[in-house]
N, CA, C and O atoms as a Tripos MOL2 file, in Angstrom:
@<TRIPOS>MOLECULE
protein
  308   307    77     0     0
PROTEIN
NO_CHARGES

@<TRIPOS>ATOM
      1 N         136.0140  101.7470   50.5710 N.3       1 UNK1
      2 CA        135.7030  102.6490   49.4770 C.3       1 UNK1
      3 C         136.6450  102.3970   48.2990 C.2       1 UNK1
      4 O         136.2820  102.3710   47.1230 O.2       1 UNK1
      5 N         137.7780  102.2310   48.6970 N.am      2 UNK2
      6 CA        139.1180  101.5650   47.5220 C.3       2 UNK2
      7 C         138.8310  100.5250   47.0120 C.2       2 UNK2
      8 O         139.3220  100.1450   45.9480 O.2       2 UNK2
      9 N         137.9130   99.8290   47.7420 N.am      3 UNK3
     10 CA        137.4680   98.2280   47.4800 C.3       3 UNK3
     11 C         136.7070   98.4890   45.6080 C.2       3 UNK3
     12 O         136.9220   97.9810   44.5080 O.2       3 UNK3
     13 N         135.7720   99.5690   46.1600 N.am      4 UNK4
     14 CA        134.5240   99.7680   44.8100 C.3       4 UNK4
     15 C         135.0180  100.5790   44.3600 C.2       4 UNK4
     16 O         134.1150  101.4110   44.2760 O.2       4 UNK4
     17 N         136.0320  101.0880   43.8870 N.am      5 UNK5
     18 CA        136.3950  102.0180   43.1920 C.3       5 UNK5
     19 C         137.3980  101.2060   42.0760 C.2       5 UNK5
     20 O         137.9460  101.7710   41.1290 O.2       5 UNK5
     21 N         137.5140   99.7840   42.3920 N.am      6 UNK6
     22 CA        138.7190   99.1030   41.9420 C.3       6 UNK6
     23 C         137.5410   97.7090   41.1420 C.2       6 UNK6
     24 O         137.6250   97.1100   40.0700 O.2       6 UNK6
     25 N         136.7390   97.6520   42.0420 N.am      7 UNK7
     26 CA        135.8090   96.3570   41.7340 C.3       7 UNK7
     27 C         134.8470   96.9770   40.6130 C.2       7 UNK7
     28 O         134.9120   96.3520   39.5550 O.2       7 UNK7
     29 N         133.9070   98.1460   40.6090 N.am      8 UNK8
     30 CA        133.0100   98.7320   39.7410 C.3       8 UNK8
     31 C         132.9560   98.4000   38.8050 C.2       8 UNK8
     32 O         132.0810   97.6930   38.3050 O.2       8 UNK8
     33 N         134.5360   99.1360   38.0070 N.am      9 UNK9
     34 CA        134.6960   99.1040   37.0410 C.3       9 UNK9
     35 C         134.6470   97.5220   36.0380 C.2       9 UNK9
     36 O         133.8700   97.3540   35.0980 O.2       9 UNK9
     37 N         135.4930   96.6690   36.4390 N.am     10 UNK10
     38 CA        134.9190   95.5610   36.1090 C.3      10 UNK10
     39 C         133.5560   94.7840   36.2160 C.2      10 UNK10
     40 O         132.8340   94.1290   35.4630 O.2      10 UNK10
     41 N         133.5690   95.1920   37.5490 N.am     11 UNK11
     42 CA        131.8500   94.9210   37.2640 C.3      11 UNK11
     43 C         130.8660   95.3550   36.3290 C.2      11 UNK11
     44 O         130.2090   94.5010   35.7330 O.2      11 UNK11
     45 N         130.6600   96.6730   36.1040 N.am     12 UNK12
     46 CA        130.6750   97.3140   34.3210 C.3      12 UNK12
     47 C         130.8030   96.6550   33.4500 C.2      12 UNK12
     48 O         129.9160   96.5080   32.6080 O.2      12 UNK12
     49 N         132.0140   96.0340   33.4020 N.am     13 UNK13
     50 CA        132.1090   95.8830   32.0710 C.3      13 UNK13
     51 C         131.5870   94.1680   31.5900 C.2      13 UNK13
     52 O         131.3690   93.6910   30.4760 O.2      13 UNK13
     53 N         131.5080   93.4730   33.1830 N.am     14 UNK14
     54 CA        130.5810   92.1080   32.9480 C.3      14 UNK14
     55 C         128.8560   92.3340   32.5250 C.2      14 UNK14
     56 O         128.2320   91.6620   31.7030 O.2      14 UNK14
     57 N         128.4670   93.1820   33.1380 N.am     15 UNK15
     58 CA        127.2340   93.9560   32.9050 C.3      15 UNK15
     59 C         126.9450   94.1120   31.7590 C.2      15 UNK15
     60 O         125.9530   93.6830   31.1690 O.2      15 UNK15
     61 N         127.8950   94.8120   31.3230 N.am     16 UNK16
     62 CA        127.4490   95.4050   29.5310 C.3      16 UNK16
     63 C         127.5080   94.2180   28.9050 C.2      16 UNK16
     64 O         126.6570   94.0150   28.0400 O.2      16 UNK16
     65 N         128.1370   93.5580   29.0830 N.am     17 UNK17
     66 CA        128.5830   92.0960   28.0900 C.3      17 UNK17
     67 C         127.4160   91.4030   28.3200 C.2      17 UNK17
     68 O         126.8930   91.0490   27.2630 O.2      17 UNK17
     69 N         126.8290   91.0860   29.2860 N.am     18 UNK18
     70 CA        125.8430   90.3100   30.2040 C.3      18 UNK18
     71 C         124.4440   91.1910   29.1070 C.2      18 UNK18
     72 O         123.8010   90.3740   28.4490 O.2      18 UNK18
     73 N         123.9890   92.7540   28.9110 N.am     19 UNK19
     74 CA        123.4790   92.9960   29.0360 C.3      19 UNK19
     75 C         123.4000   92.9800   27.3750 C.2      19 UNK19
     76 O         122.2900   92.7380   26.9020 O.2      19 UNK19
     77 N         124.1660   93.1480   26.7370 N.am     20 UNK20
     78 CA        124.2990   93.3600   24.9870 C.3      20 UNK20
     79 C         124.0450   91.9310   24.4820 C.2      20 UNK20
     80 O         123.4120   91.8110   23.4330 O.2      20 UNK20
     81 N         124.5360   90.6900   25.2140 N.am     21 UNK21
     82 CA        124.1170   89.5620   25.1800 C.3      21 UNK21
     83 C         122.6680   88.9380   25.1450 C.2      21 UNK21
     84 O         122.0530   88.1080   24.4770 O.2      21 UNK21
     85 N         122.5170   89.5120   25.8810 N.am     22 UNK22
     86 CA        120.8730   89.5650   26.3860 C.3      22 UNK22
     87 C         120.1970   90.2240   25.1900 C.2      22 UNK22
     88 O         119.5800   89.5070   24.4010 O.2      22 UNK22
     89 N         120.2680   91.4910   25.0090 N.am     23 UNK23
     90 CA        119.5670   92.1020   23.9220 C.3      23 UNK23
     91 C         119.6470   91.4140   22.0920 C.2      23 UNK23
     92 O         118.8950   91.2180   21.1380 O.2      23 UNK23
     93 N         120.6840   91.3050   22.3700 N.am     24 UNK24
     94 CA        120.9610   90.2600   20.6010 C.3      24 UNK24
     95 C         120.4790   88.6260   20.7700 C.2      24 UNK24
     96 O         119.9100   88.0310   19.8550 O.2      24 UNK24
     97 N         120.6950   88.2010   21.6630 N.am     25 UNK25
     98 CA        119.8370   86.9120   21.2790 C.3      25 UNK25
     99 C         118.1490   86.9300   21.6620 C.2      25 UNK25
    100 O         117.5790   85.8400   21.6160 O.2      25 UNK25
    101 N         117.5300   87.8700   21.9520 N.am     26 UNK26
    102 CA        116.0430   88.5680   21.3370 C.3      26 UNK26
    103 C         115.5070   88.3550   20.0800 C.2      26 UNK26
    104 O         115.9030   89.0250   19.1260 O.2      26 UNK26
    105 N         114.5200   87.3700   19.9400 N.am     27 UNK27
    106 CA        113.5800   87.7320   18.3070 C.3      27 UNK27
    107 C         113.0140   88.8750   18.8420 C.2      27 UNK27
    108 O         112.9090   89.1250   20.0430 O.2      27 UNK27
    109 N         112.5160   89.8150   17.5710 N.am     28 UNK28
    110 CA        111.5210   90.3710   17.6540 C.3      28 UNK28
    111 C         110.4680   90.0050   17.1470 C.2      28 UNK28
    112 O         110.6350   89.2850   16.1630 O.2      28 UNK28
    113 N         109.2480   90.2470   17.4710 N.am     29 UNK29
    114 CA        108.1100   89.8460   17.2170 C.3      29 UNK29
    115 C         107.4140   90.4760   15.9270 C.2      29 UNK29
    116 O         106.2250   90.2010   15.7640 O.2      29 UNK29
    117 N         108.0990   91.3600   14.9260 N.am     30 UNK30
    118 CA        107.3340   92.0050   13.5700 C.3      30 UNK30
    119 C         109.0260   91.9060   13.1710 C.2      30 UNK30
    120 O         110.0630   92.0730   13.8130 O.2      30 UNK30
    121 N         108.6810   91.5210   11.6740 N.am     31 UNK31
    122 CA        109.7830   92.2230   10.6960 C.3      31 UNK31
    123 C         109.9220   93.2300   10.0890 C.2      31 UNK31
    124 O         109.7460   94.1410   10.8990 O.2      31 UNK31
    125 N         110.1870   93.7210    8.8980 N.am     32 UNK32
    126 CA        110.4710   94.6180    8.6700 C.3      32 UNK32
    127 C         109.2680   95.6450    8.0620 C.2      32 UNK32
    128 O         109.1990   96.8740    8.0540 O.2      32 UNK32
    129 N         108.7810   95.0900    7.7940 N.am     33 UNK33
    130 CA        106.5360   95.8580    7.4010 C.3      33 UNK33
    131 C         106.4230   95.8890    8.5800 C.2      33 UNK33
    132 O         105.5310   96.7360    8.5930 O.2      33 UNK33
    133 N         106.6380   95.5960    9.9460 N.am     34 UNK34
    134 CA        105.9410   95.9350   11.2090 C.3      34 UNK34
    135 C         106.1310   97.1910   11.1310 C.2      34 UNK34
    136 O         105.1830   97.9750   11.1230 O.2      34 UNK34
    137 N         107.8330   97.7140   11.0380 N.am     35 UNK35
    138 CA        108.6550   98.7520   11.5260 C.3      35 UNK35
    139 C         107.1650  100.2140   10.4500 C.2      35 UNK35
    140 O         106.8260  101.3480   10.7890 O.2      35 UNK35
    141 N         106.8550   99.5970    9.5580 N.am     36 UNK36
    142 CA        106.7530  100.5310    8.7530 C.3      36 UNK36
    143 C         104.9410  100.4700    8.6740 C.2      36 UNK36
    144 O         104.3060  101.0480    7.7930 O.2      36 UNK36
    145 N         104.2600   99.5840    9.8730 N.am     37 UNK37
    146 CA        102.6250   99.7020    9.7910 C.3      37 UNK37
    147 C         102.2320   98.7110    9.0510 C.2      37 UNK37
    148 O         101.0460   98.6080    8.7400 O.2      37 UNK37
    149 N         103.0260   97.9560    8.7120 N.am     38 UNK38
    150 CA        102.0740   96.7540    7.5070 C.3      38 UNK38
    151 C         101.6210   95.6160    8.2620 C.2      38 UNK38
    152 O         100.7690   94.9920    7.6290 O.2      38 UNK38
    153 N         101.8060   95.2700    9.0520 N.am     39 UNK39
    154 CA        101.5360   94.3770    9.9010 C.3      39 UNK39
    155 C         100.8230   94.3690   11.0460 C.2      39 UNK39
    156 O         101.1660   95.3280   11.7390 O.2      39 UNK39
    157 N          99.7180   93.5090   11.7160 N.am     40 UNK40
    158 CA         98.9300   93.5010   12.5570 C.3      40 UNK40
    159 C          99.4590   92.4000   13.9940 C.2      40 UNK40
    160 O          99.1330   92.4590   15.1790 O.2      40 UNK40
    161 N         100.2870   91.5440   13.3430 N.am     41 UNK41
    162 CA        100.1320   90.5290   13.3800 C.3      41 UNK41
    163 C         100.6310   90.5240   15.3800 C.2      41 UNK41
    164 O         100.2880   89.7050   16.2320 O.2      41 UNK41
    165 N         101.2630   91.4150   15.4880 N.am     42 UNK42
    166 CA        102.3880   91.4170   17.2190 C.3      42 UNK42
    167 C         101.2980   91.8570   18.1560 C.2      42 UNK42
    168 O         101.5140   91.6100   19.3420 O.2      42 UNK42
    169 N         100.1810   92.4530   17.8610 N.am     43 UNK43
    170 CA         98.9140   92.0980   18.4470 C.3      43 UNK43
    171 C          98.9160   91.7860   19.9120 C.2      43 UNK43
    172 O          99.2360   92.5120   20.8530 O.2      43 UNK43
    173 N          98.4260   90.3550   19.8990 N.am     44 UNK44
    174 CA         98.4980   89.5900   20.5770 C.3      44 UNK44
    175 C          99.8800   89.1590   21.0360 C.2      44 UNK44
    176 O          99.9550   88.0510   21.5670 O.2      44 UNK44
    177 N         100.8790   89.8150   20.9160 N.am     45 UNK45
    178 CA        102.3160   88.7940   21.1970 C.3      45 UNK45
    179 C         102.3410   88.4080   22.7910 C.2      45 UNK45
    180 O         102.1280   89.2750   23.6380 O.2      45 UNK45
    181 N         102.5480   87.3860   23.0520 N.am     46 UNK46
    182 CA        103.1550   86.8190   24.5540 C.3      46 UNK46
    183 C         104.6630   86.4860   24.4880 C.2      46 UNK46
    184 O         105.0580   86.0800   23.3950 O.2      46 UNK46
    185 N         105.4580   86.5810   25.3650 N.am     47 UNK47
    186 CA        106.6910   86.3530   25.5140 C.3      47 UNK47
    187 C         106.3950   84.7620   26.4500 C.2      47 UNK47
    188 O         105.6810   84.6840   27.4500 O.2      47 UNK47
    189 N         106.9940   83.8470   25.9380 N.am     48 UNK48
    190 CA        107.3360   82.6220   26.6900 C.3      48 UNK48
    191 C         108.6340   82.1740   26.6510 C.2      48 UNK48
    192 O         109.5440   82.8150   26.1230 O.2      48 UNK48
    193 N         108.7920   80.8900   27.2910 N.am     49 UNK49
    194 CA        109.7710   80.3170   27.7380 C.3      49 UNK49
    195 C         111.3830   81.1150   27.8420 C.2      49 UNK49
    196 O         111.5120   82.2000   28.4080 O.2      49 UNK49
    197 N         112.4300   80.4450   27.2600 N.am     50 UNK50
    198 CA        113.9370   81.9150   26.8900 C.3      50 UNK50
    199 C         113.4150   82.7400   26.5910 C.2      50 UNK50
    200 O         113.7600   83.6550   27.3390 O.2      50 UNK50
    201 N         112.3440   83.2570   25.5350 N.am     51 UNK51
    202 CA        112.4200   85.0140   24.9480 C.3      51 UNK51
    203 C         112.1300   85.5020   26.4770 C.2      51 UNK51
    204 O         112.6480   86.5580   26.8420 O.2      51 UNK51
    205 N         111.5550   84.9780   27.1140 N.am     52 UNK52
    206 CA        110.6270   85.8830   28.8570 C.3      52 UNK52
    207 C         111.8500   86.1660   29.6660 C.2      52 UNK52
    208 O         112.1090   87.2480   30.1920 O.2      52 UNK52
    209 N         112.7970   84.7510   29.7240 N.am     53 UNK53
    210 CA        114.1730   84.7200   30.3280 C.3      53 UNK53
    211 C         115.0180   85.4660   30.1530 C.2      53 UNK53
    212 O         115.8180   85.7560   31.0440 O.2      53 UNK53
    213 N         115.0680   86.1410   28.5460 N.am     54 UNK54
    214 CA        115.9590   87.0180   28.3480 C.3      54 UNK54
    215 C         115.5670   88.5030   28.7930 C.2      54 UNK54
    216 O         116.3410   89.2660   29.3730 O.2      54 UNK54
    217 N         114.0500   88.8450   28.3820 N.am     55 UNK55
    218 CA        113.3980   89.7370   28.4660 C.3      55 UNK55
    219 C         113.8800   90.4200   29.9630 C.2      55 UNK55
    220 O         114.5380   91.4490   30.1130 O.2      55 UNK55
    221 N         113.3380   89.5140   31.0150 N.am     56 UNK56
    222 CA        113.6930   90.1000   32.5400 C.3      56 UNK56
    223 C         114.9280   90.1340   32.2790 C.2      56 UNK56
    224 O         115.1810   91.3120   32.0270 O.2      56 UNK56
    225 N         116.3670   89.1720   32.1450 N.am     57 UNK57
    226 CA        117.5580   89.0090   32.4600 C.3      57 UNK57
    227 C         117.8710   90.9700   32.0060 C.2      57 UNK57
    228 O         118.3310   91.7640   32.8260 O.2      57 UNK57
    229 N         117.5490   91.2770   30.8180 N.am     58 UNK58
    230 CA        118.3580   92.0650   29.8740 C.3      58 UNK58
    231 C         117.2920   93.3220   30.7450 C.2      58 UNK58
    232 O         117.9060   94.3650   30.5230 O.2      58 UNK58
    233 N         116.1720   93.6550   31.5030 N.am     59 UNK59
    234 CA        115.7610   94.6490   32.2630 C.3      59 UNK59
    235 C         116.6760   94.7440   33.4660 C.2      59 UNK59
    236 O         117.2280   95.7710   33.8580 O.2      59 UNK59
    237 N         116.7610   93.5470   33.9930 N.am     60 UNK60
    238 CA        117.3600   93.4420   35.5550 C.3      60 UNK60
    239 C         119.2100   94.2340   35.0490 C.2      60 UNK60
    240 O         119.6250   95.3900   35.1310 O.2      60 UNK60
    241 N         119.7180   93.2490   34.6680 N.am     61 UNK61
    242 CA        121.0720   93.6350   34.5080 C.3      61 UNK61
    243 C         121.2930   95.4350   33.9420 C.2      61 UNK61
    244 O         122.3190   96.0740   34.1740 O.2      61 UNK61
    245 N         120.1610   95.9490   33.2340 N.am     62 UNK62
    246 CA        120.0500   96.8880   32.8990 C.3      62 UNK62
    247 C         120.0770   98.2050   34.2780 C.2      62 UNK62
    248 O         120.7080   99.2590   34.3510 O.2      62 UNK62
    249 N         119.1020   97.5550   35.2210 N.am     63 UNK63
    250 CA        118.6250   98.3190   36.1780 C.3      63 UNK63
    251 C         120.4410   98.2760   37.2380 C.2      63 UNK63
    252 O         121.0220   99.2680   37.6790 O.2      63 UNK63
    253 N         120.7540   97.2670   37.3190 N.am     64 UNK64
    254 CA        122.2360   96.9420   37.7320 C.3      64 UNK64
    255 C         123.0970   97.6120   37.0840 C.2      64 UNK64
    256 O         124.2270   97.4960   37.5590 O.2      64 UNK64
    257 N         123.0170   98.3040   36.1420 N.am     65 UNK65
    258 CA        124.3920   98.6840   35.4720 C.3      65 UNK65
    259 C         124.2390   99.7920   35.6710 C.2      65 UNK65
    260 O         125.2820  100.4300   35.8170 O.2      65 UNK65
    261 N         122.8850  100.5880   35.7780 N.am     66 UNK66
    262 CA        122.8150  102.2130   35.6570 C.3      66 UNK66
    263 C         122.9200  102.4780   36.8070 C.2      66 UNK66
    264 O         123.3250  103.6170   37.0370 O.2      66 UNK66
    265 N         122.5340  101.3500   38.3100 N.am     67 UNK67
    266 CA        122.4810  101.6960   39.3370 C.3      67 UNK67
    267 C         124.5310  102.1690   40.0870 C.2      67 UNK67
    268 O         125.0240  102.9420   40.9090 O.2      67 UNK67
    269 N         125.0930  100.9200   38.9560 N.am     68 UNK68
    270 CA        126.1410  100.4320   39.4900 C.3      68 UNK68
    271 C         127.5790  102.0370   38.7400 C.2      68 UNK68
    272 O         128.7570  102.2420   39.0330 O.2      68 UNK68
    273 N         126.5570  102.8150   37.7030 N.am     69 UNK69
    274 CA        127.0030  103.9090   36.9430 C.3      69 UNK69
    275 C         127.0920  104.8890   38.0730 C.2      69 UNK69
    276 O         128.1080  105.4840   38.4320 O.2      69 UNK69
    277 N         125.6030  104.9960   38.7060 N.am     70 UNK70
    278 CA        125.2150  105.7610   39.7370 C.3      70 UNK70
    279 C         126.2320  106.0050   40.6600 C.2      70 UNK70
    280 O         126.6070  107.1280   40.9970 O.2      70 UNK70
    281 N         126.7590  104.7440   41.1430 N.am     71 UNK71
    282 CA        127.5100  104.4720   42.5030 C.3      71 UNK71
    283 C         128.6880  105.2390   42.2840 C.2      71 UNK71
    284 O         128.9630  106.2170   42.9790 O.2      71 UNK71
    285 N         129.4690  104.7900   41.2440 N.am     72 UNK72
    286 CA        130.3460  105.3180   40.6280 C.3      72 UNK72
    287 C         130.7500  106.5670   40.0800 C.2      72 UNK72
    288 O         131.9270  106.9000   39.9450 O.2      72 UNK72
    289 N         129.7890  107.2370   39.7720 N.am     73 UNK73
    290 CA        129.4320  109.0990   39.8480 C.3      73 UNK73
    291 C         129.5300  109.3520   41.2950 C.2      73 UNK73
    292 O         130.4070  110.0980   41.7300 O.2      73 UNK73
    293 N         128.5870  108.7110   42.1440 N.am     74 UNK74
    294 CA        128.9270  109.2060   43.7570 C.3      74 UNK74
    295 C         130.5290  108.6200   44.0430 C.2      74 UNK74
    296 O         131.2810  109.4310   43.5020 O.2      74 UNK74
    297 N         131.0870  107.8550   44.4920 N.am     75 UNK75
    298 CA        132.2120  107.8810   44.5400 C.3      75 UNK75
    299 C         133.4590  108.6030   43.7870 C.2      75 UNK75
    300 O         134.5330  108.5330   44.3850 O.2      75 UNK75
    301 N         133.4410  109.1960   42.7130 N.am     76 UNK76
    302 CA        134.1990  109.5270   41.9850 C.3      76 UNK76
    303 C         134.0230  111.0980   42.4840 C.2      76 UNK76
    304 O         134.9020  111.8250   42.9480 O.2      76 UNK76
    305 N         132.8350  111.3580   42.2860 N.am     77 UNK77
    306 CA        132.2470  113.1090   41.9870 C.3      77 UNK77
    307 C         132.4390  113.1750   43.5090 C.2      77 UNK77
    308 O         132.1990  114.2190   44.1170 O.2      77 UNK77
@<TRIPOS>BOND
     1     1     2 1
     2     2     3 1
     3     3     4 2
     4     3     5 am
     5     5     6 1
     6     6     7 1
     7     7     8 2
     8     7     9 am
     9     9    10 1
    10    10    11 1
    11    11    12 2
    12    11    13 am
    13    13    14 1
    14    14    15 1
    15    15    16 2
    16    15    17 am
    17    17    18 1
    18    18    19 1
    19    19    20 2
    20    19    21 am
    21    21    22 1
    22    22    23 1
    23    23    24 2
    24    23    25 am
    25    25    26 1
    26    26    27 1
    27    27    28 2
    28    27    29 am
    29    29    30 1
    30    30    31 1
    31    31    32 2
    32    31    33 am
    33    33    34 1
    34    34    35 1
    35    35    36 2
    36    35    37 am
    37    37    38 1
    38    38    39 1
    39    39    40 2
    40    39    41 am
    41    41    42 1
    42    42    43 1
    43    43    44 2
    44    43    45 am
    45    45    46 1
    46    46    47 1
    47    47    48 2
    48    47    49 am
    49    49    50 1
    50    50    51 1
    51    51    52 2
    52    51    53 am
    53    53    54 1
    54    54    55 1
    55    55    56 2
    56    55    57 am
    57    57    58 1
    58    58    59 1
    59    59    60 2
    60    59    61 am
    61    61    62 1
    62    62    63 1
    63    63    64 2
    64    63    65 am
    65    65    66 1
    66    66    67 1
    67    67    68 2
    68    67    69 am
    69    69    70 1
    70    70    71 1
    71    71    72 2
    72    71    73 am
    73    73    74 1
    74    74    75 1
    75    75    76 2
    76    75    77 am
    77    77    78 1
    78    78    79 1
    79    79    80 2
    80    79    81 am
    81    81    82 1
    82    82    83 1
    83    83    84 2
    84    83    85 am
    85    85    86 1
    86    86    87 1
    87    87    88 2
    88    87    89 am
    89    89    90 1
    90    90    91 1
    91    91    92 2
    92    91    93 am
    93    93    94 1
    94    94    95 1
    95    95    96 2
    96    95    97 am
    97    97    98 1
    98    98    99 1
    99    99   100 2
   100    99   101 am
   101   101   102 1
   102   102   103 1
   103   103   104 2
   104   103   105 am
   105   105   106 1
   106   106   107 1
   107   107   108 2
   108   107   109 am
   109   109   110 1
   110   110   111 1
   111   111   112 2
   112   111   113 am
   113   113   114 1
   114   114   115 1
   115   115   116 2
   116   115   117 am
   117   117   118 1
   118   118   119 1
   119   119   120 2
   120   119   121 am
   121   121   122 1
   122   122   123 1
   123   123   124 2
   124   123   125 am
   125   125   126 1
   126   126   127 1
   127   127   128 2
   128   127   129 am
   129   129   130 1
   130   130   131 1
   131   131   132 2
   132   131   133 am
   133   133   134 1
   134   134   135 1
   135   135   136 2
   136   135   137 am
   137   137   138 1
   138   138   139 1
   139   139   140 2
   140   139   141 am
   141   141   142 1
   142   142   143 1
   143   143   144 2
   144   143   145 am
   145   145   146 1
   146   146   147 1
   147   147   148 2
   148   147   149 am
   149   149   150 1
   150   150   151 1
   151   151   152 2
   152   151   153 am
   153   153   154 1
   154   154   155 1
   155   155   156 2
   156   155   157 am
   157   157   158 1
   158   158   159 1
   159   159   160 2
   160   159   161 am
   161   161   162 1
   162   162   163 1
   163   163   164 2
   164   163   165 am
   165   165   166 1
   166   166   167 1
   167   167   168 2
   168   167   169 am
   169   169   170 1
   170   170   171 1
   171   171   172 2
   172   171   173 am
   173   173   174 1
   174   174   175 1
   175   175   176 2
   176   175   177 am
   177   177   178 1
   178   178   179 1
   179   179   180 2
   180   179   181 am
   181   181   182 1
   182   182   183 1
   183   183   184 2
   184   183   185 am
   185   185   186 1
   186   186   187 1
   187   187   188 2
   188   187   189 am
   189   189   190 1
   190   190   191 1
   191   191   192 2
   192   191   193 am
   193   193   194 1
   194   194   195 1
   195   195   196 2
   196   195   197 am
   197   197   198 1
   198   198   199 1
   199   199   200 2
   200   199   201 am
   201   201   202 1
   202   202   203 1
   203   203   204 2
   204   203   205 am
   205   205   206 1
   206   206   207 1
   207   207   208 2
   208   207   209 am
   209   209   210 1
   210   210   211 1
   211   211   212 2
   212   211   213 am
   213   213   214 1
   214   214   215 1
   215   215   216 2
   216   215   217 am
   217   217   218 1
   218   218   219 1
   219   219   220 2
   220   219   221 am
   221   221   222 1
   222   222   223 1
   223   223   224 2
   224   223   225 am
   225   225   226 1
   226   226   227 1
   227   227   228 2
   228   227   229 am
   229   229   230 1
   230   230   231 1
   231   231   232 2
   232   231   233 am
   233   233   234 1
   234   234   235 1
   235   235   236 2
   236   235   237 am
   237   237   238 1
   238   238   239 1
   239   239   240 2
   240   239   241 am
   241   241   242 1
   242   242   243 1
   243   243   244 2
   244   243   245 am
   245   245   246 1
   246   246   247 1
   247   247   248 2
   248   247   249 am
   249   249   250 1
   250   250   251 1
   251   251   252 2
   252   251   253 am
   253   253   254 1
   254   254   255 1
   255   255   256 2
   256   255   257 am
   257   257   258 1
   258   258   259 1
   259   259   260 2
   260   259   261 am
   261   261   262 1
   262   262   263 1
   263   263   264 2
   264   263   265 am
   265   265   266 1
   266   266   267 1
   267   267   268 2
   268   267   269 am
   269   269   270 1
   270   270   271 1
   271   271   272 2
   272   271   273 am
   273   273   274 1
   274   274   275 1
   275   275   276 2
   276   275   277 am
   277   277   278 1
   278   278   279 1
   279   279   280 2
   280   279   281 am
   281   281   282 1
   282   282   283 1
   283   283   284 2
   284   283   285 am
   285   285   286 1
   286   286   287 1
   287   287   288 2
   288   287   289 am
   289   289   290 1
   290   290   291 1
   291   291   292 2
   292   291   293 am
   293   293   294 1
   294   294   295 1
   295   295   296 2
   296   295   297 am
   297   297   298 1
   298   298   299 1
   299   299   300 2
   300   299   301 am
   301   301   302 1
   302   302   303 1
   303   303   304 2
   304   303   305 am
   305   305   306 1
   306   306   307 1
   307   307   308 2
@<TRIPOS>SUBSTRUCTURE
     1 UNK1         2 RESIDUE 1 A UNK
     2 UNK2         6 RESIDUE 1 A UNK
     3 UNK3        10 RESIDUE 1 A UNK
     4 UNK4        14 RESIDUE 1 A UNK
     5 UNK5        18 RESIDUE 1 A UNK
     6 UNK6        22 RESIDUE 1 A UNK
     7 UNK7        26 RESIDUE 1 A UNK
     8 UNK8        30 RESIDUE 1 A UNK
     9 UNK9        34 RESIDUE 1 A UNK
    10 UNK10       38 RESIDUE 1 A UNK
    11 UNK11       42 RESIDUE 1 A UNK
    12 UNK12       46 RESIDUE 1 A UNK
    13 UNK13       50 RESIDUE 1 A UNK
    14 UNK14       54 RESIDUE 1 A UNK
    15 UNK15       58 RESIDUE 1 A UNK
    16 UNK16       62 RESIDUE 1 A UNK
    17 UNK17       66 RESIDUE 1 A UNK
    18 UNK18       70 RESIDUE 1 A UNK
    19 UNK19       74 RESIDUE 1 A UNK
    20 UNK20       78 RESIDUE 1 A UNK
    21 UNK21       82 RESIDUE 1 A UNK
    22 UNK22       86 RESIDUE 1 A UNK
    23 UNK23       90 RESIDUE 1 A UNK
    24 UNK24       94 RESIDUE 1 A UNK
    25 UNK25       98 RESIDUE 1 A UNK
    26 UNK26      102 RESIDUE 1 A UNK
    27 UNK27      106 RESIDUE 1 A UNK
    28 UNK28      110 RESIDUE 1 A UNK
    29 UNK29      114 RESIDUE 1 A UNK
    30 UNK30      118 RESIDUE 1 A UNK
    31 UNK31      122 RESIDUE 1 A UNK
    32 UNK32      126 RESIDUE 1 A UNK
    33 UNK33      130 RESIDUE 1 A UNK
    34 UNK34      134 RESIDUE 1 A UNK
    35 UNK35      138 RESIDUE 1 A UNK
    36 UNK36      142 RESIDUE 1 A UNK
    37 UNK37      146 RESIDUE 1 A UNK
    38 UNK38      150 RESIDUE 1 A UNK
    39 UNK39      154 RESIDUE 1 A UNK
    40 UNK40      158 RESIDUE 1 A UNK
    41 UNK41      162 RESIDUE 1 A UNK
    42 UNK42      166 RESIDUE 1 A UNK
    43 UNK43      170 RESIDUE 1 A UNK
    44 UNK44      174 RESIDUE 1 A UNK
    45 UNK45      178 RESIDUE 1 A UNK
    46 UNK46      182 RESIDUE 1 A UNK
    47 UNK47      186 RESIDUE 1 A UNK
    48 UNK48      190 RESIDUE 1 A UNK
    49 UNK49      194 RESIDUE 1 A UNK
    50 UNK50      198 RESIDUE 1 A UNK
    51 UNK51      202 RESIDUE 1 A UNK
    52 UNK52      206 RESIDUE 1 A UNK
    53 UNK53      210 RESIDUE 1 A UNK
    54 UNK54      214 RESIDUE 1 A UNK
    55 UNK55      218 RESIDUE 1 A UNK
    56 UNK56      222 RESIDUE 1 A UNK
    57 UNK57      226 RESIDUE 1 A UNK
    58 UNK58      230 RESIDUE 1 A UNK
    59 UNK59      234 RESIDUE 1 A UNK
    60 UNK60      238 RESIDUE 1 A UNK
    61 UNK61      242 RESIDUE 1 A UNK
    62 UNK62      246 RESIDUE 1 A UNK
    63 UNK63      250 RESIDUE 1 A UNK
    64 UNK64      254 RESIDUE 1 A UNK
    65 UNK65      258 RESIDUE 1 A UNK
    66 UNK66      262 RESIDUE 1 A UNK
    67 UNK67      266 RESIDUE 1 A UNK
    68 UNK68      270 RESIDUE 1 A UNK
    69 UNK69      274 RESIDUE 1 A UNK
    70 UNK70      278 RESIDUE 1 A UNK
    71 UNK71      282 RESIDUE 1 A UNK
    72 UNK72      286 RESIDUE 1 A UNK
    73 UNK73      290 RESIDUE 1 A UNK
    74 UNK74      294 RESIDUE 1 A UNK
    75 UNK75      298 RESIDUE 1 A UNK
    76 UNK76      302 RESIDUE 1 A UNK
    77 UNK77      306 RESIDUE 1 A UNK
C-alpha cells in the first residue's frame, strides 16, 4: 500500500504530460468560422493515420489518469 502511495503520484504526473501532449499535437478539423457555424466542411471528417493515434492515445491515458486519481482518493480518504 506504501508502494502506491509513493509510485501514484509520479505516475500522475507522467500521465498528464503524456496526456496534454497528446491533446496539443491534434489538428482540428474546422477553423475558426467552424467555431462560429460558417462552415460545413468537418462533415464528413475521418480521423487517419497519427491524428487516430493520438485520438485513442489522448482517450486511453485519459481513462488512466482519472482511474489512477480514483485509486488515490481510495487510498488517501
Amino acid at each position: 500500500m506504501e508502494f502506491l502511495v509513493t509510485v501514484l503520484p509520479w505516475l500522475q504526473i507522467i500521465l498528464s504530460i503524456i496526456l496534454v501532449a497528446a491533446i496539443l499535437l491534434q489538428q482540428t478539423g474546422a477553423g475558426v468560422g467552424g467555431a462560429f457555424g460558417g462552415s460545413d466542411d468537418s462533415i464528413r471528417y475521418t480521423r487517419r493515420g497519427m491524428e487516430k493515434v493520438l485520438f485513442y492515445t489522448s482517450i486511453i491515458v485519459a481513462i488512466l489518469f482519472a482511474l489512477s486519481a480514483s485509486v488515490m482518493l481510495v487510498i488517501k480518504g
